[in-house]
C-alpha positions in Angstrom: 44.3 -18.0 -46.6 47.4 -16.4 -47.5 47.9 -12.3 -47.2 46.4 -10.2 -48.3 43.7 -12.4 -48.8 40.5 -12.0 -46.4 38.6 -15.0 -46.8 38.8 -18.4 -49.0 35.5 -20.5 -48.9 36.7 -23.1 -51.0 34.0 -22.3 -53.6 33.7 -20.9 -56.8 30.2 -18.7 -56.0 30.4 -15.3 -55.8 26.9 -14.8 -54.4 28.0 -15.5 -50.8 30.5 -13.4 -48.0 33.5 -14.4 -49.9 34.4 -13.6 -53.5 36.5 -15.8 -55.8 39.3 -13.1 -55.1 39.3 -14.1 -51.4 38.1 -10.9 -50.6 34.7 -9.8 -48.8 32.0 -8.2 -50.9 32.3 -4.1 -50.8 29.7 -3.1 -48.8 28.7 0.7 -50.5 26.5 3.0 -49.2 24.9 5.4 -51.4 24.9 9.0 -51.1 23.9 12.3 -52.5 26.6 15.4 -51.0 24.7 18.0 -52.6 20.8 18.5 -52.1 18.4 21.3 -51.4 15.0 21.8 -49.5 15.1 25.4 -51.0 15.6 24.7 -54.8 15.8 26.6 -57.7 12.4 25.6 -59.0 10.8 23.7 -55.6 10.6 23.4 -51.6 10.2 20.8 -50.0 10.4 20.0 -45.8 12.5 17.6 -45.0 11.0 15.2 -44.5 9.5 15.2 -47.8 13.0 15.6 -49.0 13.9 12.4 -47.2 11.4 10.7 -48.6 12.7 12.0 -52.2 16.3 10.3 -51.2 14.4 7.2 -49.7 12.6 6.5 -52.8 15.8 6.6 -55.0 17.7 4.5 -52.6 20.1 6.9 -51.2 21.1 6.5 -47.6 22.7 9.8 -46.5 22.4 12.9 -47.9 23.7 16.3 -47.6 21.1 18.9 -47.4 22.9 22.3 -48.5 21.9 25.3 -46.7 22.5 28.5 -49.7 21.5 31.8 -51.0 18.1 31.2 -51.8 16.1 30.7 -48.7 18.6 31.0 -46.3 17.1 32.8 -43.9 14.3 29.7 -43.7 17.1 26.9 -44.0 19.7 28.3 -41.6 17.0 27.0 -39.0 17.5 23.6 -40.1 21.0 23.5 -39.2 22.2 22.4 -36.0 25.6 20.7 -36.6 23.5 17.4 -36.2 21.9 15.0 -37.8 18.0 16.3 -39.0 15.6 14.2 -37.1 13.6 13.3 -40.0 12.2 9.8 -38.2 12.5 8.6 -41.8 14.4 4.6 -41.5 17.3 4.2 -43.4 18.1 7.8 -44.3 20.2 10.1 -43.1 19.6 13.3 -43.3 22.0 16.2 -42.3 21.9 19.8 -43.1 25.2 22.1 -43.8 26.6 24.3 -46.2 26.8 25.3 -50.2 28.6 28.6 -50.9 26.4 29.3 -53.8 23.9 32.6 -54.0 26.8 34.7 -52.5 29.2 36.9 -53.5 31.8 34.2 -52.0 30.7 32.0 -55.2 32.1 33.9 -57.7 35.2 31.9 -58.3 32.9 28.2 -57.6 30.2 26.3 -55.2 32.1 25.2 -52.0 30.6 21.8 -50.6 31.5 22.2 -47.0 30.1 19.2 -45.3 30.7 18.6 -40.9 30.6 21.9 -39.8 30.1 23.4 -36.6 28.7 26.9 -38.0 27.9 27.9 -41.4 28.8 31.4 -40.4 31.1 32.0 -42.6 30.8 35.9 -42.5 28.6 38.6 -40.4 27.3 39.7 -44.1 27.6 36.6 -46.6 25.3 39.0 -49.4 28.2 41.3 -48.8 31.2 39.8 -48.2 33.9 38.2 -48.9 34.4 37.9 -52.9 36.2 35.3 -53.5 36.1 31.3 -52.0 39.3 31.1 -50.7 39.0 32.7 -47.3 35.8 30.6 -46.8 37.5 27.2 -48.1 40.2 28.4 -45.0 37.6 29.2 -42.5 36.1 26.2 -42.9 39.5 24.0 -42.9 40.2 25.5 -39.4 36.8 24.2 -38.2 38.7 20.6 -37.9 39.2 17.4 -39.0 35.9 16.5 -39.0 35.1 19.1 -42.0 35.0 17.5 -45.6 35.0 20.0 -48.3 34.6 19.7 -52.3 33.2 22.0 -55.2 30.2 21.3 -57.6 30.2 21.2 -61.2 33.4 19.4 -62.3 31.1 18.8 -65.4 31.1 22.5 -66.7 34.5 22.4 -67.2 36.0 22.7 -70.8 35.9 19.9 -72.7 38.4 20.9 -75.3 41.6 21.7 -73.3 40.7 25.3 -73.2 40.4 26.9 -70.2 37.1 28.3 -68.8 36.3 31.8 -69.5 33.6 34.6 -67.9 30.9 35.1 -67.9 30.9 31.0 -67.5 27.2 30.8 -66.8 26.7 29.6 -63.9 28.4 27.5 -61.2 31.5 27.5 -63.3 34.5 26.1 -60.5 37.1 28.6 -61.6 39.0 28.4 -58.9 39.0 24.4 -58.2 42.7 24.1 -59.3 43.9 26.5 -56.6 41.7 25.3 -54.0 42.8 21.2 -54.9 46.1 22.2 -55.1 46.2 23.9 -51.3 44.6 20.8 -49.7 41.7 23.1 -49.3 39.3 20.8 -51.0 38.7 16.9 -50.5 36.8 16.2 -53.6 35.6 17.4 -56.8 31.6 16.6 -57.9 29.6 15.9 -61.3 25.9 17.1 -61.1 25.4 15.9 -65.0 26.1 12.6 -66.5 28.4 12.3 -69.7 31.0 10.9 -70.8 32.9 7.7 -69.8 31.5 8.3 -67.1 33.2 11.8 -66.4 32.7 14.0 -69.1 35.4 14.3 -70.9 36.1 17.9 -69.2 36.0 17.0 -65.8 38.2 14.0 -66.5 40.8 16.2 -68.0 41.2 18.3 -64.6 41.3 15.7 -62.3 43.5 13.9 -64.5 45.9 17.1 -64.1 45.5 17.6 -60.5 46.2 13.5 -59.8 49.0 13.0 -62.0 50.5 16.5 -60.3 50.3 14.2 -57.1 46.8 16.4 -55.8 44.8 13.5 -54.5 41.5 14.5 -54.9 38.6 11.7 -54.5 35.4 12.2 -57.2 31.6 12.5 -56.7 28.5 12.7 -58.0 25.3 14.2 -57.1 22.0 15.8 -58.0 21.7 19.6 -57.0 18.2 18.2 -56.2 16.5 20.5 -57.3 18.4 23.0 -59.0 19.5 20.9 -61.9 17.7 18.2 -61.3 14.1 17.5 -60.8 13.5 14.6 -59.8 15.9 11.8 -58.9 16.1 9.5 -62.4 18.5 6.5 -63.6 21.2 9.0 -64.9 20.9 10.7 -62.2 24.8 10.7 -60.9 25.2 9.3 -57.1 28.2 8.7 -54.7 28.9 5.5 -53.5 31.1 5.1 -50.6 32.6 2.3 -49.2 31.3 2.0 -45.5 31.2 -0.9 -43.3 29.3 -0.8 -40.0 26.8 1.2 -38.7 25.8 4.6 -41.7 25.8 7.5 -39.3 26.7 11.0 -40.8 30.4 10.7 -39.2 31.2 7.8 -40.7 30.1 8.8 -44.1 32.4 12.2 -44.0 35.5 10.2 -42.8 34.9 7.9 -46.0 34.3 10.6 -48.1 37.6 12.7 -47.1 39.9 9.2 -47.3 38.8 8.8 -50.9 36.7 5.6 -50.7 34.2 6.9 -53.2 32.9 5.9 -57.0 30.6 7.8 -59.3 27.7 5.5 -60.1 24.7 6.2 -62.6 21.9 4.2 -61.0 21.1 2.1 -58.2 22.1 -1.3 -59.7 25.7 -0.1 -61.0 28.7 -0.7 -58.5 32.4 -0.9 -59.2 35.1 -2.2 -56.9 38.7 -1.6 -57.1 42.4 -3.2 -54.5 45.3 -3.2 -55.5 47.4 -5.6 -53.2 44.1 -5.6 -51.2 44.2 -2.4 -50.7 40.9 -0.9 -51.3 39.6 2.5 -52.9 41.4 5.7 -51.3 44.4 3.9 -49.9 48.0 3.6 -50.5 50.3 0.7 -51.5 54.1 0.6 -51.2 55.8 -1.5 -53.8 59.3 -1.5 -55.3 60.1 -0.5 -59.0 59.7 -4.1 -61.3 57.1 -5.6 -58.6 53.8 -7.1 -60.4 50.5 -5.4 -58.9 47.9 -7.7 -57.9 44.6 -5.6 -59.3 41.3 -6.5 -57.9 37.9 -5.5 -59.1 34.4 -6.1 -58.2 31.6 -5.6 -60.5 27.7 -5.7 -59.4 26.0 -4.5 -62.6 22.5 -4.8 -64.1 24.0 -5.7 -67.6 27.1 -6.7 -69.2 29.8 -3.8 -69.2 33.4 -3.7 -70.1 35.7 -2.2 -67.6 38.6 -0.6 -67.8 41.9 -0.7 -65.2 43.3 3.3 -65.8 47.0 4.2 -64.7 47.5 7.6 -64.1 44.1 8.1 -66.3 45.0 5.9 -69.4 44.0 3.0 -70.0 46.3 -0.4 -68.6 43.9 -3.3 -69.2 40.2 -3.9 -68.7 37.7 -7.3 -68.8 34.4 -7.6 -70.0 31.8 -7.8 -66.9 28.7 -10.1 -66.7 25.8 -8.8 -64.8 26.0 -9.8 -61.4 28.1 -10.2 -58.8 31.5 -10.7 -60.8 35.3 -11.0 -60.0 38.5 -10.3 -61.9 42.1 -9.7 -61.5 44.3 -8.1 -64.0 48.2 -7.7 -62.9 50.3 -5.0 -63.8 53.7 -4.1 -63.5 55.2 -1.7 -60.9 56.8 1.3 -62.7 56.7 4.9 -61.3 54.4 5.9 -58.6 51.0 5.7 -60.0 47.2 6.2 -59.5 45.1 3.2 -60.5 40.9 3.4 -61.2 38.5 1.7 -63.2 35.7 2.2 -64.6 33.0 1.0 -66.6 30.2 3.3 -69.1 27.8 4.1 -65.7 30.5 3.6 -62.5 33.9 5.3 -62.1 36.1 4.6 -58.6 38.9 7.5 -56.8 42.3 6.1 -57.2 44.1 3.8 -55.1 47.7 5.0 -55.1 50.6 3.4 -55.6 53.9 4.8 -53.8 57.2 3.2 -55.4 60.6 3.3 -53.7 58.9 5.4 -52.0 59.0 8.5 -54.7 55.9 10.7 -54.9 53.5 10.5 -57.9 54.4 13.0 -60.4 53.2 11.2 -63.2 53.1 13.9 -66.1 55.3 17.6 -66.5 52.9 18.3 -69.1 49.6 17.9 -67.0 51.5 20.0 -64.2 52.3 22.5 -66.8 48.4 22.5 -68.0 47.7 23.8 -64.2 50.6 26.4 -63.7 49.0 27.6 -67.2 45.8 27.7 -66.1 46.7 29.2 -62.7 48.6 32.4 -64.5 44.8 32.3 -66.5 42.9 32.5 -63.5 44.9 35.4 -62.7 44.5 37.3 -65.6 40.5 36.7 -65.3 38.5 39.8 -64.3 36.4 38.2 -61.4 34.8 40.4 -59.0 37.2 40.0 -56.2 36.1 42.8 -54.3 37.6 43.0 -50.6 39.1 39.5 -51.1 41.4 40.4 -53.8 44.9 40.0 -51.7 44.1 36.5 -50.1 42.6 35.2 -53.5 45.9 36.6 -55.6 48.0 35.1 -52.8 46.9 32.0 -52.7 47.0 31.6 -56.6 50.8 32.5 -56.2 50.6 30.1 -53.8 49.4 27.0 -56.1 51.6 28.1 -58.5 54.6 28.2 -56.5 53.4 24.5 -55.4 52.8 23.4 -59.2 56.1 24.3 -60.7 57.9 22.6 -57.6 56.0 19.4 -59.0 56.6 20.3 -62.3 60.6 20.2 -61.9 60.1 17.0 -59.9 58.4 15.3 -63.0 61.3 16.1 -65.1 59.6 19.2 -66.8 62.3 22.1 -68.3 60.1 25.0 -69.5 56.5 26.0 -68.6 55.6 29.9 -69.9 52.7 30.9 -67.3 
């Protein structure tokens, strides 16, 4: 073996523990961060709700306590694991700021929390997300934290506008730009296999140098009903034992893909360096890329760089390995994806400069920040913290946005 090689079996299988990249087989565990027992349109015990992520082959998932039924699901949660005696699923109860004023600006995900307390009167108060997002950053390290419905935003580089229906994440940007949120989440399929909305903002926020890992799940059952095919999953690299603890510390490093369907994983190193981590490399250096394809039919897949496109292979179904080398420029994000799987970024530090891969993308959020501003959201009591902590973003953005090289951005 030679570094950063991890195995060599001398053979040219890729059904066994070693790959014809000398590299171990991912091992990804399957997830759903965003379920219900009290649903829009159903309720269900859980244990009947892990039964429901049993049956679509989902090994952990996040039951969200919420508005609707509260008072009956705020029992469930203990800060521990639900004892569901249901093998092979983990079942853990916490938070969704959705049904309350708080939501008005976008559903927080808060996953590992101690309390879900997040005010003496959450049908009153507060108005806006961002002192919940900070309450539950100062529950700890252990706290993983992302909003819902990535998919609802604009597809055609407009920015969102009220009344937004529901769930729209107005004030994602601000709270990805304040470290306030680990990942973003799809609820819908569409796209390639973002739609092409969500892809745009997380686009912005990486090449700003906001790392920001990506998710899917089901709003089981708000959106929808059943678990199905399309409906979109997270899978998360995990090796070891799948215990609730684990899963969050995979989650908040970025070690994530969005998958469409059991059957449909995608694996991505760079200088063996998997999903969510960080490579050092010197400008002119040729990157050793890595994937790892276990699909039910042939795909092609595409190797993004700071979200376009780089290179790409066509996949067979199967177990399946491929390399595709690419030179070192400027510090970069690298993906891939294929129709039905997309991975988070590894990232790619050169001479040790920090991504700021676009002025113009930068410029898109400092844009959009000065919009969110100007849009008449019911702030109520929260209106000082929430217009601080835009100024805040934006303050953060145009720094980044003079360190890609960008002159002039008009808020």
């Amino acid at each position: 073996m030679q570094p950063p090689e991890e195995c060599d079996d001398a053979n040219a299988s890729n059904e066994d523990a070693c790959l014809t990249s000398c590299y171990r087989p991912a091992v990804w565990v399957a997830s759903d961060p965003h379920v219900h027992s009290w649903g829009c349109n159903a309720q269900v015990t859980p244990e009947e709700l892990a039964g429901r992520l049993a049956d679509a082959r989902i090994q952990v998932g996040a039951s969200l306590v919420w508005g609707l039924g509260f008072g009956q699901d705020r029992g469930f949660f203990t800060g521990r694991d639900h004892p569901t005696g249901r093998p092979g699923v983990v079942l853990h109860y916490d938070l969704e700021v959705s049904g309350f004023p708080a939501a008005k600006g976008g559903h927080l995900v808060l996953l590992g929390l101690g309390s879900i307390e997040f005010s003496p009167r959450p049908f009153d108060e507060p108005h806006s997300g961002i002192p919940v997002a900070d309450w539950a950053r100062a529950q700890g390290d252990r706290v993983v934290a992302g909003m819902a419905h990535a998919h609802l935003w604009p597809e055609d580089g407009a920015f969102p506008a009220l009344p937004g229906g529901c769930c729209m994440p107005f004030e994602l940007p601000v709270h990805a730009v304040r470290g306030r949120i680990d990942f973003l989440a799809v609820e819908r399929p569409g796209g390639f296999p973002l739609n092409p909305g969500a892809f745009r903002l997380w686009k912005a926020l990486q090449n700003s140098g906001v790392r920001i890992a990506i998710a899917g799940s089901s709003d089981y059952s708000c959106l929808n009903h059943g678990f199905f095919e399309r409906t979109p999953r997270t899978d998360v690299l995990l090796e070891g034992r799948v215990t609730y603890d684990a899963w969050l510390g995979a989650l908040r490093q970025g070690r994530t893909a969005v998958a469409w369907g059991a059957d449909e994983h995608l694996g991505l190193r760079v200088e063996g360096v998997p999903i969510g981590g960080e490579v050092r490399a010197r400008a002119g250096d040729t990157l050793r890329v890595s994937l790892e394809t276990r699909f039910s039919a042939a795909a092609d897949v595409q190797v993004l760089v700071n979200g376009s496109v780089a290179g790409g292979f066509r996949a067979e179904p199967g177990i399946q390995a491929a390399e595709v080398r690419l030179p070192a420029g400027p510090s970069a994000w690298i993906s891939a994806r294929s129709q039905r799987v997309m991975t988070s970024p590894v990232y790619v530090i050169v001479d040790g400069r920090p991504i700021r891969a676009s002025a113009e993308d930068t410029c898109y959020l400092i844009r959009y920040v000065d919009h969110l501003r100007r849009l008449p959201l019911d702030r109520g009591e929260s209106a000082g913290a929430a217009f601080a902590a835009y100024d805040d973003a934006e303050a953060i953005l145009r720094q980044r946005f003079s360190e890609a090289g960008g002159v002039s951005c008009a808020g």
